[in-house]
C-alpha positions as CSV (number, residue, x, y, z in Angstrom):
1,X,181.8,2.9,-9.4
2,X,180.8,4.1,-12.7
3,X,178.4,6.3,-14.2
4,X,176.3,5.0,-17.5
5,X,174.3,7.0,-19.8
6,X,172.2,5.3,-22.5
7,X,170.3,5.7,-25.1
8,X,168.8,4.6,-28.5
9,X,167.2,5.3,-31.8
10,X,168.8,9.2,-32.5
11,X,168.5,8.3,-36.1
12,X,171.2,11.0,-36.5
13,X,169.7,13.5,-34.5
14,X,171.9,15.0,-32.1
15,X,170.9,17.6,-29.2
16,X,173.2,19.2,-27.1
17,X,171.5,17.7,-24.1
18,X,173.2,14.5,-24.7
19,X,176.4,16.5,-23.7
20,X,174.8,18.2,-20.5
21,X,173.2,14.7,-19.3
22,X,176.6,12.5,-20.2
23,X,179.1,15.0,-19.5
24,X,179.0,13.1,-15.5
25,X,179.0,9.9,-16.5
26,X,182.0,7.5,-17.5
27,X,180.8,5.6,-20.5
28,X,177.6,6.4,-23.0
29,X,176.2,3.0,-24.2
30,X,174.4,3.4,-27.7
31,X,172.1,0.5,-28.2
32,X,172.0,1.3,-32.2
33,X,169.7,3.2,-35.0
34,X,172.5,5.4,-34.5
35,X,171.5,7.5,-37.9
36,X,175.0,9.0,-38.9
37,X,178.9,8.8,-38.3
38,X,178.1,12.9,-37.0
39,X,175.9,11.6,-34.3
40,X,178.5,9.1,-33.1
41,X,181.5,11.0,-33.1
42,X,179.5,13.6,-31.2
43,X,178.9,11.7,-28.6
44,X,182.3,10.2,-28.2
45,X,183.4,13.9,-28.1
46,X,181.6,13.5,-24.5
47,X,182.9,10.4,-23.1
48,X,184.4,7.2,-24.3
49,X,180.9,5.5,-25.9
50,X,180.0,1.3,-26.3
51,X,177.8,1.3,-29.3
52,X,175.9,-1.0,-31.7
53,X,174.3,-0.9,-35.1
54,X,170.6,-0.9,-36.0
55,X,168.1,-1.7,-38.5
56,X,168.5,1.7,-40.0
57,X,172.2,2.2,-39.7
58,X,173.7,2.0,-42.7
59,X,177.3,0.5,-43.9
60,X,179.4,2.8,-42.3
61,X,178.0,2.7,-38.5
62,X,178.2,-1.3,-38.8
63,X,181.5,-1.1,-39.5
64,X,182.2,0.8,-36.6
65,X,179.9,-0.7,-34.5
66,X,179.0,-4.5,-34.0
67,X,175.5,-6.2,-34.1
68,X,176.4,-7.1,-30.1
69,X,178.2,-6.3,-27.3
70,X,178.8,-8.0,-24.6
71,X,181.5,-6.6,-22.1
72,X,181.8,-6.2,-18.0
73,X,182.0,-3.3,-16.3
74,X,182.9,-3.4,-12.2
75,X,181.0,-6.7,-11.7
76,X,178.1,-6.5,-13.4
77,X,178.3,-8.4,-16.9
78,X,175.9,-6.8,-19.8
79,X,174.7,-7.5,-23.4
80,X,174.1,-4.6,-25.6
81,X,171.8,-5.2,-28.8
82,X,169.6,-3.0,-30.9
83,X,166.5,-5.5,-31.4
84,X,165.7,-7.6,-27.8
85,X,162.3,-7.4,-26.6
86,X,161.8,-7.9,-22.8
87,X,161.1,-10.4,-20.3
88,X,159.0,-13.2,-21.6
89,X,159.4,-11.7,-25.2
90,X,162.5,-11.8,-26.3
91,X,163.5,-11.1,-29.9
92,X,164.2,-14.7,-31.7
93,X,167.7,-13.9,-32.7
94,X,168.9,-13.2,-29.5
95,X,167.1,-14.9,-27.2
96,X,169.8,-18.5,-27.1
97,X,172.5,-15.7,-26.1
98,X,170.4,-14.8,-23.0
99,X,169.4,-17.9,-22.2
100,X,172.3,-19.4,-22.4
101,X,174.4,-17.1,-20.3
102,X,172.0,-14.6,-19.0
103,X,174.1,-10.9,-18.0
104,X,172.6,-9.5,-15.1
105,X,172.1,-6.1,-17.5
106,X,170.0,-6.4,-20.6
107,X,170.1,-3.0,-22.6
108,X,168.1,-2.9,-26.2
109,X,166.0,-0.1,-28.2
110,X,164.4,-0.4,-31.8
111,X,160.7,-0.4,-29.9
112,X,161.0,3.8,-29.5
113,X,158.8,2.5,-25.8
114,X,160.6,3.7,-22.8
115,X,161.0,-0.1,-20.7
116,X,162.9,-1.2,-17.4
117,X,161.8,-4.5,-16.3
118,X,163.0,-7.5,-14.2
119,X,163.3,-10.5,-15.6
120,X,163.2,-13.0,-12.2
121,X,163.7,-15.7,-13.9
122,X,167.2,-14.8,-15.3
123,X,167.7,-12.3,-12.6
124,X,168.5,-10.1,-15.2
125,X,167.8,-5.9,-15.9
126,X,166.0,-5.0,-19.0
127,X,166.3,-1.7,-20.2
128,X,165.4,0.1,-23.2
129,X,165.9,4.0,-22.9
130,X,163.1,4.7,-25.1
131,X,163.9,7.1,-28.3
132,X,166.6,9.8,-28.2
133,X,166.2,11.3,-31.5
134,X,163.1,13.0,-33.5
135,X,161.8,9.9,-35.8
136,X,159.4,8.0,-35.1
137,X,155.8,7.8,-33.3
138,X,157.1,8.9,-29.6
139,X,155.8,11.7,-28.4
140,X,158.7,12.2,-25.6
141,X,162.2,11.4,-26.3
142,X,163.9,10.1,-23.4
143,X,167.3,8.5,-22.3
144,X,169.0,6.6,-18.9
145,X,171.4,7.0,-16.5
146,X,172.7,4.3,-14.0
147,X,175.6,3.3,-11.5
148,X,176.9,0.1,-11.9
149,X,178.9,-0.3,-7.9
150,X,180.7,-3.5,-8.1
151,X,177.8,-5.8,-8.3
152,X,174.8,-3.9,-8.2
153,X,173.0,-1.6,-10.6
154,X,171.5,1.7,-8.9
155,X,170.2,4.8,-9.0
156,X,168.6,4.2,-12.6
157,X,167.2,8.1,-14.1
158,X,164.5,8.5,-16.7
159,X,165.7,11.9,-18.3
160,X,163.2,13.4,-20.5
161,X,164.6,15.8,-23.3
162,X,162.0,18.4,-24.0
């Protein structure tokens, strides 16, 4: 069993909530418009962190981070991009990976909107944690935790940081 915590667009803002939130869990996930090479290593001062670039991350972060991920954890395979969309509007770019070889966990930000969906289709969890950091039009910054047991995906949490 492990514990996930995730989230998305901090645009180098870092709060120490990410430390009370994460400091449970066994991996943070980062799904990119990290912000700054501070932000990151903050975090992976919590707990060991999977993380990829954004639109806004500059040469540094994407040479620490890739455009993709794409990695198991118990039995539960996952992709991890920055720009995806959701169920039945996926982003061009990535949508050939997902169809080809759908994950059963989808996990993308960019859109600052707060989304879990299930695709039926592709039998396959969406979810963009919303906005962690202070940029941008949201008016609550939010991020997810989750338990990946073997094969399932449970106990998803919508954490709002006020």
């Amino acid at each position: 069993m492990q514990k996930i915590g995730i989230l998305s667009d901090t645009h180098a803002c870092w709060d120490e909530k990410f430390a009370k939130y994460f400091s449970e869990c066994d991996e943070i996930w980062h799904a990119g418009d990290i912000g700054s090479e501070e932000a990151l290593a903050n975090l992976e001062a919590i707990k060991p962190v999977r993380a990829v670039y954004g639109n806004i991350d500059g040469h540094i972060i994407r040479s620490l981070c890739p455009e993709t991920l794409r990695f198991k954890v118990e039995n539960v395979e996952v992709l991890l991009t920055h720009i995806g969309g959701y169920p039945g509007r996926y982003e061009p770019r990535i949508r050939p990976v997902i169809y080809a070889s759908p994950p059963q966990l989808f996990v993308c930000g960019h859109s600052h909107i707060l989304k879990v969906m299930y695709d039926k289709n592709l039998r396959m969890l969406c979810v963009n944690p919303g906005a962690a950091g202070k940029y941008g039009f949201h008016n609550v910054r939010t991020i997810v935790r989750l338990v990946i047991d073997g094969d399932k995906i449970r106990d998803l949490e919508v954490i709002e940081l006020l």
